[in-house]
C-alpha positions as CSV (number, residue, x, y, z in Angstrom):
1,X,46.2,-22.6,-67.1
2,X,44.8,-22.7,-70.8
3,X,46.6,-19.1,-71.1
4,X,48.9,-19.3,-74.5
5,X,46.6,-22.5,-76.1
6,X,46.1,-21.2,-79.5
7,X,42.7,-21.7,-80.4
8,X,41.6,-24.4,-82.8
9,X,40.2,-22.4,-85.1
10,X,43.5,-20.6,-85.5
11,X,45.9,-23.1,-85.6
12,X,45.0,-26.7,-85.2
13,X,48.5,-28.5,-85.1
14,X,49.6,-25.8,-82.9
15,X,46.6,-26.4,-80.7
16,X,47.6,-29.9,-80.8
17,X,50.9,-29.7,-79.8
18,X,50.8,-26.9,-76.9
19,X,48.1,-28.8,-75.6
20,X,49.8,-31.8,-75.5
21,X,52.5,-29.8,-73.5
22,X,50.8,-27.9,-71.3
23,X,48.2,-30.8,-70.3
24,X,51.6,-32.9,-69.2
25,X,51.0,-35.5,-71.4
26,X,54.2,-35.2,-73.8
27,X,57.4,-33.3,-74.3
28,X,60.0,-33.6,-77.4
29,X,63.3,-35.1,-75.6
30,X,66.7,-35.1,-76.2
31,X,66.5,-37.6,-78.8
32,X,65.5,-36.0,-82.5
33,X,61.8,-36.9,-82.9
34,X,62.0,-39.3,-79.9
35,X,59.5,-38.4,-77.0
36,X,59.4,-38.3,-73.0
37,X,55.7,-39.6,-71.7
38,X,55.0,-37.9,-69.2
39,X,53.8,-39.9,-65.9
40,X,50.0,-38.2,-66.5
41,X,49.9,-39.1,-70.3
42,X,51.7,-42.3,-69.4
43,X,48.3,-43.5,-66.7
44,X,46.1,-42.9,-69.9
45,X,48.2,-45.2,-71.9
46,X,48.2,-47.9,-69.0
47,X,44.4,-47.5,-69.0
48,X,44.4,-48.0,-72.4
49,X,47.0,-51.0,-72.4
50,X,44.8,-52.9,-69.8
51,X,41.7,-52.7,-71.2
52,X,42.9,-53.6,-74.4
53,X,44.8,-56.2,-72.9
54,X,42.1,-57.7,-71.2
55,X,39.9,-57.7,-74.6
56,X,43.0,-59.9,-76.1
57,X,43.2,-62.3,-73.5
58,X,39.2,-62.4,-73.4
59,X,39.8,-63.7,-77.4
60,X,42.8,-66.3,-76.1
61,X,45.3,-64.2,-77.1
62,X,48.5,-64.4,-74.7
63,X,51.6,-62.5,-74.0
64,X,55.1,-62.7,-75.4
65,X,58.4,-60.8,-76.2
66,X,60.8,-60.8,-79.0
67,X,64.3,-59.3,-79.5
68,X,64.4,-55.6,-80.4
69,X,67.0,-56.5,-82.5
70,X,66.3,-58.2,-86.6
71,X,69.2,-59.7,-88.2
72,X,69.2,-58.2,-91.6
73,X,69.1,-61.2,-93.1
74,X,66.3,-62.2,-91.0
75,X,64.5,-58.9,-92.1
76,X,65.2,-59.0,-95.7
77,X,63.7,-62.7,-96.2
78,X,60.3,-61.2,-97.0
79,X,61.2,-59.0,-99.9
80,X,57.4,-56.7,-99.6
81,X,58.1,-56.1,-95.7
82,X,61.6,-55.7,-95.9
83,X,61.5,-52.8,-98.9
84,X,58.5,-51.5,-97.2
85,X,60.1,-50.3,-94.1
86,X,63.7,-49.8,-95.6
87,X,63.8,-46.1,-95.7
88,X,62.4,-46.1,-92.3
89,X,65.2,-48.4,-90.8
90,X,67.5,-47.7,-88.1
91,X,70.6,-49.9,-88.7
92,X,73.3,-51.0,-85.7
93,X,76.6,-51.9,-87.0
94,X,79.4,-51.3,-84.1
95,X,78.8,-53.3,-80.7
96,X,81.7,-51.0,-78.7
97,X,82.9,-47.9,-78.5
98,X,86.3,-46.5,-77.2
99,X,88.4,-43.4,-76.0
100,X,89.0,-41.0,-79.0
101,X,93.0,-40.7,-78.9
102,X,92.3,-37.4,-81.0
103,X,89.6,-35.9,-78.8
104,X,90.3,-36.2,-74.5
105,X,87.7,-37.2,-72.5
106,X,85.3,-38.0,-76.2
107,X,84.0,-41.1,-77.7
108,X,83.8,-42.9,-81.0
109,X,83.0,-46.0,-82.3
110,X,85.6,-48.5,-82.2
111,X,86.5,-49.4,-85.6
112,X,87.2,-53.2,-84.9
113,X,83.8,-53.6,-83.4
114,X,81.9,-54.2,-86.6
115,X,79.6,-56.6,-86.6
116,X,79.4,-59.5,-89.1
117,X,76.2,-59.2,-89.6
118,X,74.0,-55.4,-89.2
119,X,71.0,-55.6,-87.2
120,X,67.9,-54.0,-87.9
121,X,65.9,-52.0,-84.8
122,X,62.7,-53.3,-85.4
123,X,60.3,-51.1,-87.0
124,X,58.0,-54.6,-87.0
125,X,58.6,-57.8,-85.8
126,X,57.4,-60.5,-88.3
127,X,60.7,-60.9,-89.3
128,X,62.3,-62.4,-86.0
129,X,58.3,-63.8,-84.9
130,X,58.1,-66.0,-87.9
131,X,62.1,-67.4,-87.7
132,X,61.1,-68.1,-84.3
133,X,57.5,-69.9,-85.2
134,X,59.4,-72.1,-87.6
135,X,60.5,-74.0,-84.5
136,X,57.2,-73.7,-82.7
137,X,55.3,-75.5,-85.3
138,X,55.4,-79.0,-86.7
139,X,52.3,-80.0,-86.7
140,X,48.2,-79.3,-87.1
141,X,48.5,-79.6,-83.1
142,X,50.7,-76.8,-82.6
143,X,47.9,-74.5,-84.1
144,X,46.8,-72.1,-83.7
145,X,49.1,-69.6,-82.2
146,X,48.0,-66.6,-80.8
147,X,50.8,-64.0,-79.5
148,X,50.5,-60.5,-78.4
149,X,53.7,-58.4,-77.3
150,X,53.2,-55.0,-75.9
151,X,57.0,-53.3,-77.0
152,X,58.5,-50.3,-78.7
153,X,59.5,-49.8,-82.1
154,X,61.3,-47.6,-84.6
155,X,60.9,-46.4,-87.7
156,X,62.8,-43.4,-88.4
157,X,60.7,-40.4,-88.9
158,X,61.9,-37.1,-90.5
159,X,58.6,-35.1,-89.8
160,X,57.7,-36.1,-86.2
161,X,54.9,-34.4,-84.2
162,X,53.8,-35.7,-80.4
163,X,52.1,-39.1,-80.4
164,X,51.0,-38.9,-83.7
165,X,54.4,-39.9,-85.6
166,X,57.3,-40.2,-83.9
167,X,60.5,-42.2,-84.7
168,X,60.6,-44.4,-81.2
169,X,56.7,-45.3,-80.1
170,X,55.0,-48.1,-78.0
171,X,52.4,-50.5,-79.1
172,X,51.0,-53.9,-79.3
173,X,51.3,-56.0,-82.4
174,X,49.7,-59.6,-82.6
175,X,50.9,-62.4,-84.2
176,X,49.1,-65.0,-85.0
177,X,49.3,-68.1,-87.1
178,X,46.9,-70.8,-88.5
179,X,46.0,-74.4,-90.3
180,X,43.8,-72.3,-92.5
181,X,42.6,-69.3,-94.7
182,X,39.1,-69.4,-93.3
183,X,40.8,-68.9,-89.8
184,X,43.1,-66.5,-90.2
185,X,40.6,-64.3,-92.0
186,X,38.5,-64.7,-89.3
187,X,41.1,-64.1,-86.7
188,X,41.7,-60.4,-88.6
189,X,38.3,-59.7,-88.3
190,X,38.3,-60.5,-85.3
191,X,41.1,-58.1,-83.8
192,X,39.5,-55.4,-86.1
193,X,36.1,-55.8,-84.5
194,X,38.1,-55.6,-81.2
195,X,39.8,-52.9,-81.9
196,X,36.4,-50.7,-83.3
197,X,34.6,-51.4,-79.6
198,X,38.0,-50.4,-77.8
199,X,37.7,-46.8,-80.1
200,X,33.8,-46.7,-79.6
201,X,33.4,-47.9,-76.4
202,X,36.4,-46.0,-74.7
203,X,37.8,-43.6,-76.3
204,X,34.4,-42.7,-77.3
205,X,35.7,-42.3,-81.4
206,X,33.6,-43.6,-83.5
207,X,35.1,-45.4,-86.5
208,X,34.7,-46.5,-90.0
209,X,36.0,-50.4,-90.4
210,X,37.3,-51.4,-93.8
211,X,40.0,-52.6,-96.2
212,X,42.9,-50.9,-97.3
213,X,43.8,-50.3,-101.2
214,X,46.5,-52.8,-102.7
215,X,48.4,-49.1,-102.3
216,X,47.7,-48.6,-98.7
217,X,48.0,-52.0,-98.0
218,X,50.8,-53.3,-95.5
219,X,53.6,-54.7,-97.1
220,X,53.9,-58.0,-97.1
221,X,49.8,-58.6,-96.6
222,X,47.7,-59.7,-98.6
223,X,44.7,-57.3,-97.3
224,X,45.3,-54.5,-94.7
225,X,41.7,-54.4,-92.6
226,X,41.8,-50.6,-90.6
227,X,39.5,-48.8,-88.4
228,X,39.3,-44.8,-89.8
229,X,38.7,-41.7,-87.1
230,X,37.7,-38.2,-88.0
231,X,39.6,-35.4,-85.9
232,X,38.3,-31.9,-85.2
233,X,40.1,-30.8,-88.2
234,X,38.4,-32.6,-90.8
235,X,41.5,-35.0,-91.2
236,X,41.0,-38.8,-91.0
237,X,43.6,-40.6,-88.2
238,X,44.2,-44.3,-89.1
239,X,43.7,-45.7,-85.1
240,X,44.3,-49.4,-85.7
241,X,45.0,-52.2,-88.5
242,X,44.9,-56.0,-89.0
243,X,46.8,-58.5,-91.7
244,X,45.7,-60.9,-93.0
245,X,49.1,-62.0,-94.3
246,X,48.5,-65.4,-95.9
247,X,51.3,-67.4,-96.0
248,X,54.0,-64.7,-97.3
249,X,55.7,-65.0,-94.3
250,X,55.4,-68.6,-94.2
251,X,56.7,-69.3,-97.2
252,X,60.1,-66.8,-96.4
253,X,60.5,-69.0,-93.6
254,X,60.0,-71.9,-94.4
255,X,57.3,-72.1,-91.9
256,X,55.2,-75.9,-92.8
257,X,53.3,-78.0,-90.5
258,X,51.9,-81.7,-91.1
259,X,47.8,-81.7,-91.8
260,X,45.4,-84.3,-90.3
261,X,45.8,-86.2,-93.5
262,X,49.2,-86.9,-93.7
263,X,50.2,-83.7,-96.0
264,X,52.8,-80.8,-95.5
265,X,51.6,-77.3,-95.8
266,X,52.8,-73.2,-95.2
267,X,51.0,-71.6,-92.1
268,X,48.8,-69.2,-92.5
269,X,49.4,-65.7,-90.7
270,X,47.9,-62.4,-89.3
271,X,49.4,-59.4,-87.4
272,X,47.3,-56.5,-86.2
273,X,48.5,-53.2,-83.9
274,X,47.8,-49.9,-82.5
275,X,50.3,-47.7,-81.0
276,X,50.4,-44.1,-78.9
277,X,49.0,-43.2,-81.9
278,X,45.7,-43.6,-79.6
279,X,47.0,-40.6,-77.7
280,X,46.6,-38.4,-80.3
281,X,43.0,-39.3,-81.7
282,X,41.9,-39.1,-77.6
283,X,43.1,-35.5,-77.7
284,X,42.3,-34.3,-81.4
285,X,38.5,-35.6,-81.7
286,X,37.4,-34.3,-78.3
287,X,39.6,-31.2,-76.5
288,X,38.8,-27.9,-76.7
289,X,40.2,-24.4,-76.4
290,X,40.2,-24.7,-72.8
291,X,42.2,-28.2,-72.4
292,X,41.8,-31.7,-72.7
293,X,38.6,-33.5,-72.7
294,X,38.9,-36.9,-71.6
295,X,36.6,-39.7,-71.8
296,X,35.6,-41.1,-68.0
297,X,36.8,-44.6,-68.6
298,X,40.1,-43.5,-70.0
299,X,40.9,-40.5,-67.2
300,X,43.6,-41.4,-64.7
301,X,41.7,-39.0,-62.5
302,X,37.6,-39.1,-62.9
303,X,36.5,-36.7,-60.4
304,X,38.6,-33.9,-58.9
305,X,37.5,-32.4,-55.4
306,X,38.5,-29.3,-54.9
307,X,37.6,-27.3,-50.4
308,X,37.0,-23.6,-50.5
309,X,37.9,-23.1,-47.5
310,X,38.6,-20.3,-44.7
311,X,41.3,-21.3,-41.9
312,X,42.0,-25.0,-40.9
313,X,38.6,-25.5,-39.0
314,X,36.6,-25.4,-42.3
315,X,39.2,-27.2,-44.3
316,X,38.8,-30.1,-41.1
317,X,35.4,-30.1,-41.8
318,X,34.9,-30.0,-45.5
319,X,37.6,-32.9,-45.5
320,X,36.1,-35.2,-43.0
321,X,32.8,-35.0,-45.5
322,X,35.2,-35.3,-48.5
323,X,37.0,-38.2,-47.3
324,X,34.2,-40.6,-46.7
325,X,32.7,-39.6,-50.4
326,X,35.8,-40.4,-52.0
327,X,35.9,-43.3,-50.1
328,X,32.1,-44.5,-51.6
329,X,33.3,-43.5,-55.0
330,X,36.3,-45.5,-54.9
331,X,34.5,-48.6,-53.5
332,X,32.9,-48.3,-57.0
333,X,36.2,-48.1,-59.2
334,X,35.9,-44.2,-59.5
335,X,39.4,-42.4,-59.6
336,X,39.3,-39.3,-57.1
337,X,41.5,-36.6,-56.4
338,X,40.8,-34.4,-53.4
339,X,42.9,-31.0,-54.0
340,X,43.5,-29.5,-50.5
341,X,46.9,-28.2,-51.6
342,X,47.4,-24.7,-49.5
343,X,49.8,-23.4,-52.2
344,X,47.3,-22.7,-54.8
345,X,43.8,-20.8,-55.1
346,X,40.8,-22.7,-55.8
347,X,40.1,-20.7,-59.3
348,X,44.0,-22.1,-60.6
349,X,42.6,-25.5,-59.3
350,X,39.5,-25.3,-61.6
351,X,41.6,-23.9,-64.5
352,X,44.1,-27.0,-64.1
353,X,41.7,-30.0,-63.8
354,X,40.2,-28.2,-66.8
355,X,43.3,-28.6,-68.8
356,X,44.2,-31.9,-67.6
357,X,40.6,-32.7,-68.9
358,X,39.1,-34.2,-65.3
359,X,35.5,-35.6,-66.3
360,X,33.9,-34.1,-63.1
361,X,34.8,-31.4,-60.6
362,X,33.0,-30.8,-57.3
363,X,33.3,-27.8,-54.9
364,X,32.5,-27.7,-51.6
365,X,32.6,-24.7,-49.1
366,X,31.3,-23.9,-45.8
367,X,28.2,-22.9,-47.2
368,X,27.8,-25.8,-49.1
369,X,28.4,-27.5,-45.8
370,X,25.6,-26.0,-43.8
371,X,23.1,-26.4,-46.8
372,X,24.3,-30.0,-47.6
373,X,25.1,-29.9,-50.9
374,X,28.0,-29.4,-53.6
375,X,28.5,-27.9,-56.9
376,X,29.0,-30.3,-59.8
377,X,30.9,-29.4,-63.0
378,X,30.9,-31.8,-65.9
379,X,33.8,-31.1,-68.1
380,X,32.3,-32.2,-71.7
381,X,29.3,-29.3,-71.6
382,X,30.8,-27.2,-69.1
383,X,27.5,-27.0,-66.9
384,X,27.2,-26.9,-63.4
385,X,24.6,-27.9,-60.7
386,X,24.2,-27.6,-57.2
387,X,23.3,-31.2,-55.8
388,X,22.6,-32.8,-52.4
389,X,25.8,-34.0,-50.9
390,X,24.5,-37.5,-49.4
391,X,23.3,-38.5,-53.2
392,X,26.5,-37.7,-54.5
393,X,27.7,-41.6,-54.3
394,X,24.8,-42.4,-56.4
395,X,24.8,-39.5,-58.8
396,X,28.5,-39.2,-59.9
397,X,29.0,-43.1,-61.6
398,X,25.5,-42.3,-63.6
399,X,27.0,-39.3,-64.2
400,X,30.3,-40.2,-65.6
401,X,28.2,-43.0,-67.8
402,X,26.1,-39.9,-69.4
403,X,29.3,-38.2,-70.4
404,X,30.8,-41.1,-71.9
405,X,28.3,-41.1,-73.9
406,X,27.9,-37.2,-74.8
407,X,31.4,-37.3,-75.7
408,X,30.7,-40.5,-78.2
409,X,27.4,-38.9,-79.9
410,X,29.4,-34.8,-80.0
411,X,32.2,-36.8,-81.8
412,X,29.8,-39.0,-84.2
413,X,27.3,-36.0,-85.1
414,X,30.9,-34.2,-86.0
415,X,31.6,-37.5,-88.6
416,X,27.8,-37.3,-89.6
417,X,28.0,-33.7,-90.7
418,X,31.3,-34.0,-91.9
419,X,30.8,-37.2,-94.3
420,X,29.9,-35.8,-97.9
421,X,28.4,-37.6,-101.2
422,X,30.5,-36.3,-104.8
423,X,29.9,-37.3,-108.0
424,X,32.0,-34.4,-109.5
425,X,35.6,-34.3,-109.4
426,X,35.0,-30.9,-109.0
427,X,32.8,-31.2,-105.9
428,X,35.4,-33.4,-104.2
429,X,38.4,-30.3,-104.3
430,X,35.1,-28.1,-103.2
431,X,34.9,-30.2,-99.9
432,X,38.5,-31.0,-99.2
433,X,38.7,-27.4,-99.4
434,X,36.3,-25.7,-97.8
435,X,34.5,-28.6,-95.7
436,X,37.1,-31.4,-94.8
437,X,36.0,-34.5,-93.5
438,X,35.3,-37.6,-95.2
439,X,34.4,-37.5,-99.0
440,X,32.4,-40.7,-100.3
441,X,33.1,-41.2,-104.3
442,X,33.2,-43.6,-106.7
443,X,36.7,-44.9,-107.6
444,X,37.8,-46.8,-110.8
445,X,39.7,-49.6,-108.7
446,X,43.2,-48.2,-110.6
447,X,46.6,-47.6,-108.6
448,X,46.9,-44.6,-111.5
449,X,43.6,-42.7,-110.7
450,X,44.2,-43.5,-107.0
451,X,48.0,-42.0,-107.0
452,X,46.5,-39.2,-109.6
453,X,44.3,-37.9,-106.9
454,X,46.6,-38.3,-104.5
455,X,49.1,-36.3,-106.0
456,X,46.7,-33.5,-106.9
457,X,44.6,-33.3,-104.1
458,X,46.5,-34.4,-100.9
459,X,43.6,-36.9,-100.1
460,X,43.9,-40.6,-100.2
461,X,41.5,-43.7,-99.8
462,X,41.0,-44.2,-96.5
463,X,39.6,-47.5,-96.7
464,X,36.8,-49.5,-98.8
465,X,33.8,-49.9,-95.7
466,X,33.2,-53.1,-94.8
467,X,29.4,-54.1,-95.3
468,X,28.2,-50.7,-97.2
469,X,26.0,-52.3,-100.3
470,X,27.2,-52.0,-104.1
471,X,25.9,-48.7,-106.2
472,X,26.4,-48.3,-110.0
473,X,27.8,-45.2,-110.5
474,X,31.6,-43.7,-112.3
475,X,34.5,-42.6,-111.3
476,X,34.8,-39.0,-110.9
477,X,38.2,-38.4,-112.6
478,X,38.3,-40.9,-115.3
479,X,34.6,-41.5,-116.1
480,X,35.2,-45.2,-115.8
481,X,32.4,-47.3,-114.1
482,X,32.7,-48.2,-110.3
483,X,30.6,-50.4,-108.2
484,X,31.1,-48.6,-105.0
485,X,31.7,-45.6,-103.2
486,X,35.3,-45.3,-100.9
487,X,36.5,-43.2,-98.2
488,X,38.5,-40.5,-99.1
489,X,40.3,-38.0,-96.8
490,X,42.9,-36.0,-95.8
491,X,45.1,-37.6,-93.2
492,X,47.3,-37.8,-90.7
């Protein structure tokens, strides 16, 4: 099944992008740099929707949803976001089309169908959010608010690769809005902190938390708080952000509510999101050359059971013992898949649950039978062991726990060997070059120096870390003193 993956070492992207094929995850669609989910890479995203949805809700978030559709006036009122995502905007101007008297049995936009006013697909929905929170909010009572919507956007993409960029993707963006600074603030650290255990915990990345540049920074914020993932490569992958917007989009909206003492005053704001981006850092920190390699609590399928088998009588008997294990496993939220398809051989089995990244596989024959037992092979480290077939219930949720874990500290020990101390300018293209990975250096603070390196290098600031403690020390290209180290990378 992994026949024709190019290997990693060879050519990452086209690693990535076979893989992403072949483990029925993703295919490019008719649409130029649109995407089809496929139904198996679609289950990881649902996993990945609920949980996350249930961590929102747990922080008294709720659900909403807002026209795809920004009036461009609408979109334009905040002058940061709107010149921020113009490039990337797909515009609709016509509402009908007709019969082309020139071209039988074509189409074409009806020329009388202009619309007064163009509307902008959203590529972010603050716009049409805070026009609609100016009616929501009047006064101190009506606040906070605290909106999620789980939707698609676009922002058109000329350089589009699986998951990763793509000019149609889903995510979630929260909207939120406040009596004060203090609480807004908090509220981004909040979904930042949320979104770090969600990456940790799940899909077993660990990530750097921390601030954005004023460069980096999303337009129309006034700080841009991120969580930073190292992939295979040695590339950084961006895998979630939070706004704290102030009251920029207040203020374009005229967005005011009366305080306790009488007075009138703008709302404060946050947004935060993460998108099918996800996707891609689950399969670029952890796969291999032989397929996926999926975390246990984000695999639509956890343990794959696969009968070696002669004639019906064995496969009877092997299934009547599989059955009432899958049965135990399930009464303890464990996915399983029992494989008795007849139309494939059980080594194409094992090569395809190996692709599609399965956590755990068990085989069991009519030896196995006699003896009691089953062989067990984990995924992550590839080993196998024969084990008794009654603890099986007991032993497969422990295990699934231990290589959660594995795939967490493999992934982190990667960051850890990968994270590199310059002081020399020189150094830093030594690493980028020949190491990858994150590059801690002293920066001057400057746009210039920052865009300078970024020009010559490739690498930009990922973010300032949150709580790393001040060092005296200069920047590398300009000399000039600095009173931290940042995050530098090349990125995705």
């Amino acid at each position: 099944m992994s026949k024709g993956l190019p290997k990693r070492s060879e050519d990452y992207s086209l690693w990535y992008n076979e893989l992403v094929k072949k483990a029925g995850l993703a295919e490019n669609s008719a649409v130029r740099g649109c995407m089809v989910i496929k139904p198996y890479g679609y289950a990881i995203w649902e996993k990945m929707q609920r949980q996350l949805d249930d961590m929102f809700k747990a922080t008294g978030h709720q659900n909403a949803y807002f026209p795809l559709f920004v009036p461009k006036s609408l979109f334009e009122a905040e002058e940061q976001n709107a010149e921020g995502f113009a490039k990337e905007c797909a515009v609709v101007t016509h509402y009908r089309l007709q019969n082309d008297p020139d071209k039988p049995g074509k189409l074409r936009v009806d020329p009388n169908a202009k619309l007064e006013e163009e509307l902008i697909v959203r590529p972010t929905s603050e716009a049409v959010i805070w026009n609609t929170y100016k009616g929501w909010i009047q006064s101190y009572r009506d606040l906070p608010i605290l909106v999620n919507q789980w939707a698609n956007v676009v922002r058109w993409e000329m350089r589009t690769r699986l998951f990763l960029r793509t000019a149609e993707f889903l995510w979630q963006e929260g909207h939120t809005a406040h009596a004060t600074a203090e609480e807004a603030i908090a509220e981004t650290e909040q979904m930042l902190e949320v979104y770090a255990t969600f990456a940790e915990q799940f899909i077993a990345l660990p990530v750097i938390r921390g601030v954005k540049t004023p460069n980096e920074r999303f337009a129309g914020a006034l700080d841009t708080y991120c969580i930073e993932g190292l992939m295979q490569d040695g590339k950084a992958l961006q895998a979630g952000t939070s706004h704290f917007l102030g009251q920029n989009f207040a203020k374009a909206f005229d967005v005011k509510f009366a305080t306790k003492d009488g007075g009138l005053e703008y709302v404060w704001g946050t947004s935060w999101g993460v998108s099918t981006r996800l996707m891609g850092a689950l399969v670029m920190a952890h796969s291999d050359d032989e397929g996926l390699v999926l975390p246990p609590k984000l695999a639509p399928i956890q343990v794959v059971i696969v009968p070696i088998y002669k004639g019906d009588e064995q496969l009877a008997q092997i299934s009547e013992k599989v059955l009432q294990l899958k049965k135990e496993l399930e009464a303890k939220g464990i996915s399983v898949k029992f494989d008795d398809r007849d139309t494939e051989r059980p080594g194409f089995k094992f090569a395809e649950w190996e692709l599609k990244g399965v956590p755990v596989r068990i085989a069991i024959g009519a030896r196995d039978l006699e003896n009691g037992t089953a062989e067990v092979a984990r995924r992550d480290t590839k080993e196998k062991s024969s084990q008794q077939f009654d603890s099986l219930a007991t032993y497969i949720p422990a295990l699934l726990d231990e290589i959660q874990e594995n795939i967490y500290n493999k992934a982190l020990n990667y960051r850890e060997a990968h994270t590199t101390k310059v002081d020399t300018y020189e150094e830093f293209k030594d690493v980028l070059e020949n190491k990858g990975g994150f590059v801690l250096a002293h920066w001057d603070g400057t746009p210039e120096t920052e865009e300078r390196i970024k020009e010559e290098t490739k690498a930009t600031i990922r973010c300032i870390a949150l709580n790393t403690p001040d060092e005296d020390g200069v920047d590398m290209v300009t000399g000039k003193p600095s009173k931290r180290r940042v995050y530098f990378a090349k990125a995705y």
